[in-house]
N, C-alpha and C positions, 0 to 999 in steps of 0.2 A: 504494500500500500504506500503512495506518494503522501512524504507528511508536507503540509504547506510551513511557511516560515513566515509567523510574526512578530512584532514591538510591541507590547502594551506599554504604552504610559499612562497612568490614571493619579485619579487623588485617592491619597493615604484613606482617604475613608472606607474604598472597597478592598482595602488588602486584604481583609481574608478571605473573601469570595472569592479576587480575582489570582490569590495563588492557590486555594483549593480547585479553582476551573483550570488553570496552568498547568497542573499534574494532573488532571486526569483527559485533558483534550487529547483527541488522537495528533493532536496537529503540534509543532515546538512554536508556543509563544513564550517569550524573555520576557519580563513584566518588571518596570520602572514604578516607583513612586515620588508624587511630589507631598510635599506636605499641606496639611490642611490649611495651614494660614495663607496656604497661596489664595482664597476665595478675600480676605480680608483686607487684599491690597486693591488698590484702584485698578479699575478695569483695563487699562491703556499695561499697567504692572503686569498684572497676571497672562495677559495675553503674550506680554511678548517674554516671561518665563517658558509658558507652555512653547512657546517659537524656540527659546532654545535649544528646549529638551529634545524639542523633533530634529531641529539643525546639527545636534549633538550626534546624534545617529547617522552612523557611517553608510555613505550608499551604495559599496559594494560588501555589507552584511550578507546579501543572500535573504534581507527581509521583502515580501510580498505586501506587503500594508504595513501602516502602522495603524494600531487601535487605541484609539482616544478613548481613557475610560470618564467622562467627563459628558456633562450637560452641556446645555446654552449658560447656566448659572450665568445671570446675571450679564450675559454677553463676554464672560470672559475666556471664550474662544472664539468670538464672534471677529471674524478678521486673521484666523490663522490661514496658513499657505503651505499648500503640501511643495517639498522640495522635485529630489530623485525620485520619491517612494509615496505610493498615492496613502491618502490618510482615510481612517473609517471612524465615523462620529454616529451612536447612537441619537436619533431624533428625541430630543428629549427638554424639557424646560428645567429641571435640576435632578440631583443625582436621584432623588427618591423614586423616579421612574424605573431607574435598574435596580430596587426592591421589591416594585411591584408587577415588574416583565413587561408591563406594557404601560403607553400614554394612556389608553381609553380604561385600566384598571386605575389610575394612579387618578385619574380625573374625576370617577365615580364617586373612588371614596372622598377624595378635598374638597367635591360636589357637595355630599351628604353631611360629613364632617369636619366642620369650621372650626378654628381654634384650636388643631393638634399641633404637637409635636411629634416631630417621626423619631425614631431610635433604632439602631441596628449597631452591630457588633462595632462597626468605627468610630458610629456615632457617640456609644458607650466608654469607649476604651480613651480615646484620642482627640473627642471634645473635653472640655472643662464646663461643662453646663451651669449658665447662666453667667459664664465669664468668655467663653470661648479660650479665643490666643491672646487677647488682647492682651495680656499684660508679658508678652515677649512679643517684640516686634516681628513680623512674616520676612522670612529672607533678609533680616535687617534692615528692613524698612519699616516706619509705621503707618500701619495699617487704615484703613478708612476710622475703624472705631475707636482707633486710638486716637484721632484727630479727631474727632469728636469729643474725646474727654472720656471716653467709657473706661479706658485701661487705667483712670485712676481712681486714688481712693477718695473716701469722701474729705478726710481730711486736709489732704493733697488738694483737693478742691478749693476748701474753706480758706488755706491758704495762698492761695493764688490769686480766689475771686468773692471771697468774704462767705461768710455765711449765707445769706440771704440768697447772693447769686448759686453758690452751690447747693442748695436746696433745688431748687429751681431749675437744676442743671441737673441733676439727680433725676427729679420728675416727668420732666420730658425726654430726658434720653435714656438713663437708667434704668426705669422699670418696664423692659420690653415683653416683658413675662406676662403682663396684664393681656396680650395680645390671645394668650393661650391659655384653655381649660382640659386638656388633655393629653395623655401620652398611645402614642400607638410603639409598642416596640414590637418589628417585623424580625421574625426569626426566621436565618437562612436556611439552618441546618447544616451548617460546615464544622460545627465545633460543639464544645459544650458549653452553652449560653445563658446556665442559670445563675451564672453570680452575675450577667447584664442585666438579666431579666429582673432578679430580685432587687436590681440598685435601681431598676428604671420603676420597679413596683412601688420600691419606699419615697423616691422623689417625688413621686404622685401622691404621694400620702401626705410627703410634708408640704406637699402644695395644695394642696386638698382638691388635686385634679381629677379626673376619671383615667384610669388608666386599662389598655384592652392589646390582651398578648393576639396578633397573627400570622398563619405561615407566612412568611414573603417567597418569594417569583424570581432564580435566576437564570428563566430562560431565557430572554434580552440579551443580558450577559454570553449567558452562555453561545447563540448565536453567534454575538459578534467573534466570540473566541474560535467556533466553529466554522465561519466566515462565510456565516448563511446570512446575509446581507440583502435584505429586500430592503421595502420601502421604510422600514423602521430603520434605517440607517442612511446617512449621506457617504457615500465615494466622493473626495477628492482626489481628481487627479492631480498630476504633477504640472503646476502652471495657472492651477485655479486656485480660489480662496473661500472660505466658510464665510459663508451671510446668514443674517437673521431671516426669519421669515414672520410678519405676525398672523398666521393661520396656523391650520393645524399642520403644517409641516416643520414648520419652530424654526431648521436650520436647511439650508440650502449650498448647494456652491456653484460658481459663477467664475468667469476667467479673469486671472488677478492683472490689476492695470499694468 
């Protein structure tokens, strides 16, 4: 059997998915990660991060694609450019689609249920919840919400911008959490997931949220690993570039100027 030769680059969030798919694909994909605080940096940043990591990659590898394991988030690939080696991007509006295998599942449920928070094994392990990265700059730069003021303390506040302002500064930016009454933690099945499961159960408790354990879906993933690449994925070839789309195609590519 002819094994095909891919790249994965993805965000730290699917590493264990994306190396439990990695060993048992019939095909050899290498699998890269960036770090999560790459999402933290301005858009213009992160994009041209994810550019190097592809530029990084040598183009007489012997790789066939490379696989972006990465959304639209936020358009922060919105504007990459496949070099030598055409690039495969799931359609997708942020990573939580490759939890739940597909757009029209992941749309159902944000349809139904407003006010969640999603959780999964990277989400649990490699977020700081309800702080994120903020308080280590992403790649040594700081972050959108560090400019913001989130990365500091309150007191750190107080003295900077008095009291009064850091109240104030606290309230509107601070408590993003208001935003949300619940937890969904999507279980892959690549590990054993009970001590996420239990930490994502008590977070719920001490937030007095609703909290609702279910399977998640990596067959998206898996797909692209398998390099069964319909319409739930964009092909760039080499000489075009990743667009937004705002329909339900989310991501598009088009010939780079």
């Amino acid at each position: 059997m002819s094994r095909r030769k891919f790249k994965f680059i993805g965000c730290e969030i699917v590493y264990r998915e994306a190396c439990h798919l990695a060993a048992i694909c019939p095909n050899r994909v290498d699998v890269e990660f960036l770090h999560k605080g790459l999402h933290d940096l301005e858009t213009a940043d992160m994009v041209a991060k994810v550019q190097a990591a592809i530029a990084a990659v040598e183009g007489d590898a012997g790789y066939e694609a490379i696989l972006l394991g990465y959304a639209r988030c936020n358009d922060g690939v919105v504007g990459i450019r496949a070099r030598d080696i055409p690039l495969v991007v799931p359609r997708a509006h942020d990573c939580i689609t490759l939890f739940f295998g597909s757009r029209q599942r992941y749309r159902e449920y944000f349809d139904a249920h407003p006010g969640t928070y999603y959780m999964t094994t990277g989400w649990a392990e490699r977020n700081q919840f309800g702080q994120g990265d903020y308080a280590t700059p992403a790649y040594g730069q700081t972050g959108v919400s560090g400019k913001l003021g989130l990365a500091q303390s309150y007191e750190k506040l107080v003295e900077q911008y008095g009291e009064d302002n850091a109240k104030y500064v606290k309230e509107m930016l601070g408590d993003w959490t208001k935003s949300y009454s619940r937890f969904l933690y999507l279980s892959m099945g690549v590990c054993d997931e009970g001590d996420f499961i239990d930490q994502t159960r008590q977070e719920a408790a001490e937030r007095n949220w609703q909290f609702e354990l279910r399977q998640g879906d990596l067959s998206l993933l898996e797909r692209l690993f398998l390099g069964q690449w319909d319409d739930d994925f964009v092909i760039v070839q080499p000489g075009q570039v990743l667009v937004a789309r705002n329909d339900e195609r989310i991501l598009d590519a088009e010939p780079a100027d």
